[in-house]
C-alpha positions in Angstrom: 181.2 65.4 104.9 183.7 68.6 104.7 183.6 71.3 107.3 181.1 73.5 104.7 178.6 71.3 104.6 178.2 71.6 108.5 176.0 74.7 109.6 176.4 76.4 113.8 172.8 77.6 113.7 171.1 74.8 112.0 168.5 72.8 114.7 169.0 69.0 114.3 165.4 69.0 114.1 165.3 70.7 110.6 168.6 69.2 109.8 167.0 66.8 107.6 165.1 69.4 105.1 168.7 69.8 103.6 170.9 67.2 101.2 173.8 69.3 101.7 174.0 71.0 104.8 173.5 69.4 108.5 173.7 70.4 111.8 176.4 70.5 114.3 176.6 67.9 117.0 176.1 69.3 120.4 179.0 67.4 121.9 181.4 68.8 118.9 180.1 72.4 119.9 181.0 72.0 123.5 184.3 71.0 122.6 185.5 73.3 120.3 185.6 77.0 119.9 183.7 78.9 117.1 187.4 80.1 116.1 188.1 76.3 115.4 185.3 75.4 114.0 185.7 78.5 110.9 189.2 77.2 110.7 187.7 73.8 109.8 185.3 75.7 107.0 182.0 75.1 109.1 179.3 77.7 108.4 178.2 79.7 111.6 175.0 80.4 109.9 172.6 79.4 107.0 172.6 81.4 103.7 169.2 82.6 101.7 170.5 80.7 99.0 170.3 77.4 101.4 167.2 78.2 102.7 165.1 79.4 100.2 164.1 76.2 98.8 163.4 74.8 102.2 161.3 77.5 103.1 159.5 77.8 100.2 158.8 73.8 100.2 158.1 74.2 104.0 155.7 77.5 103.6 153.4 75.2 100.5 152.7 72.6 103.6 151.9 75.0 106.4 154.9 73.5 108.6 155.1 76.2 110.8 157.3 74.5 113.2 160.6 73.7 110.9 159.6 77.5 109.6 160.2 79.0 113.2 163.7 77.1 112.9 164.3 77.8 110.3 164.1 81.4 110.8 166.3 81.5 113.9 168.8 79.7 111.5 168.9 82.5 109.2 168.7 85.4 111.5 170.9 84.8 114.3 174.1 85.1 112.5 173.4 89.3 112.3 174.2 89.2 108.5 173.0 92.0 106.4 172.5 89.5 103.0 170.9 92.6 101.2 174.8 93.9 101.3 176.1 90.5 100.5 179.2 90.3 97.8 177.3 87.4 96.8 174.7 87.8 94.0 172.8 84.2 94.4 172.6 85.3 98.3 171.1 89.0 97.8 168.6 87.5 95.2 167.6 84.8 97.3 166.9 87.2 100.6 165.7 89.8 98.4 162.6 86.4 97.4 162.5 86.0 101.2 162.0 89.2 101.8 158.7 89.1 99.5 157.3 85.7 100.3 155.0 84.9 102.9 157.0 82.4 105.2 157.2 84.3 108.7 154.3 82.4 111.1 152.5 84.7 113.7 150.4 84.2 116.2 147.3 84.7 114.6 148.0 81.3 112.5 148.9 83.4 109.2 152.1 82.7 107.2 153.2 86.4 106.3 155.4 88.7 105.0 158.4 89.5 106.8 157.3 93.2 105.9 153.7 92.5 108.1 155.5 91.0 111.3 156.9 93.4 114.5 159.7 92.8 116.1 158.9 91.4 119.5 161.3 93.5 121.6 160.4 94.3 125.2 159.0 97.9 124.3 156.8 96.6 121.1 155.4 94.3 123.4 154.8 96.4 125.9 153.2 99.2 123.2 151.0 96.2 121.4 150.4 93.6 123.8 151.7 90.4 123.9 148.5 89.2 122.1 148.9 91.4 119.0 148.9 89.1 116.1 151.3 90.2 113.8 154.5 89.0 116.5 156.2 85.7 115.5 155.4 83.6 118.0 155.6 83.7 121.4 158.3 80.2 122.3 161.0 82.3 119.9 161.1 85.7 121.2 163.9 85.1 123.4 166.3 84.0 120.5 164.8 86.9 117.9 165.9 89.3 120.6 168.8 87.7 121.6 170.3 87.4 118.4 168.0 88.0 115.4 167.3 91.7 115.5 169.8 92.9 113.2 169.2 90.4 110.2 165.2 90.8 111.5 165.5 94.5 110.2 167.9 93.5 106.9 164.5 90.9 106.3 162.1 93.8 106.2 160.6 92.8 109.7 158.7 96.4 111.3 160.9 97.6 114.3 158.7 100.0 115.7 154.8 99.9 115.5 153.1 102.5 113.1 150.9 105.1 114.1 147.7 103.1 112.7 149.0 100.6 114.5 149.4 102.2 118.3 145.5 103.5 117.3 144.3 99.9 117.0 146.8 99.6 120.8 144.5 102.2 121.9 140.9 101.1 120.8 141.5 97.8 121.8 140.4 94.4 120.2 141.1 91.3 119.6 144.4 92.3 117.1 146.3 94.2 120.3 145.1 91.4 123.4 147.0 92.6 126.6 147.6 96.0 124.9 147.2 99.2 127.7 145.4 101.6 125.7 147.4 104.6 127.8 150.7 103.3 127.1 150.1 103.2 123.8 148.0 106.7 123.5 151.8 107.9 125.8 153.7 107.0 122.5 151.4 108.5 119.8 151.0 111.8 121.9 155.2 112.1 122.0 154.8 111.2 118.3 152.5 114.0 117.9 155.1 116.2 119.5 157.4 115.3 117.4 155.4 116.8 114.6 154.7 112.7 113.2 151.9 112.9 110.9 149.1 109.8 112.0 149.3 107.0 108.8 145.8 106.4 108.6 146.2 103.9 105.5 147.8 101.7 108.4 144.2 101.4 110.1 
């Protein structure tokens, strides 16, 4: 294999979903710098244009597991790909963008569009519970180095108003969601002169 066909982000454990591409060893990246390894043409992180067969193979079978990694894959590089110079990687994230790939912890595959960000203050807002996070074992990595590309995939940052009303009422949807944190953040909406997005309900 040449250096390009070796990819930084890429988990061994998906590794094999790809003829072309394969994962670094762990021992190589102890050894050498990210520098060295660019020098030698490796990839530091996975293209749309890589993935989106994968995914969409991976989606048609429910494998929610190689879909988690292969999210990280794609994300923690901090690419904007809807900027990209390169027209087979926009087109490819801009599919990604409306395909129904992204698990979450109500057991749905859904559109990046339909998933929150799990940073500490949407979790805090929603509730750890609330089923339209990824889930839970890869919030550490999405917020450690996902957030950025997260947002260029379409992901929600920020809950909607609709969606800090269903905080509020309580249910199944927000589990572990405090109603007065949430009611805190729509009143300094209000303030703010935000209008409520009742088609979000």
């Amino acid at each position: 294999r040449t250096g390009d066909q070796y990819c930084i982000s890429l988990d061994s454990s998906i590794s094999h979903l790809f003829n072309e591409l394969t994962a670094v060893d762990d021992r190589i990246l102890s050894q050498l710098s990210d520098g060295i390894l660019s020098q030698l043409g490796v990839q530091d992180t996975l293209t749309p244009n890589a993935a989106l067969d994968v995914i969409q193979d991976q989606a048609s079978v429910n494998n929610r597991e190689s879909l988690n990694n292969l999210m990280l894959a794609l994300l923690s590089g901090g690419e904007l790909w809807s900027n990209s110079e390169s027209a087979t990687s926009a087109e490819a994230w801009g599919t990604l963008q409306e395909t129904d790939w992204i698990p979450i912890l109500s057991d749905e595959l859904v559109n990046p569009t339909e998933v929150l960000f799990p940073s500490e203050e949407n979790v805090e807002l929603m509730g750890e519970g609330y089923q339209n996070f990824p889930q839970l074992d890869y919030w550490d990595d999405l917020r450690e180095k996902c957030e950025i590309s997260a947002k260029d995939l379409g992901m929600m940052m920020k809950p909607t108003d609709g969606m800090l009303v269903l905080a509020f009422c309580g249910g199944e949807e927000t589990d572990g969601a405090t109603p007065k944190i949430a009611l805190k953040e729509l009143t300094k909406r209000f303030t703010k002169h935000e209008s409520v997005e009742y088609e979000d309900l």
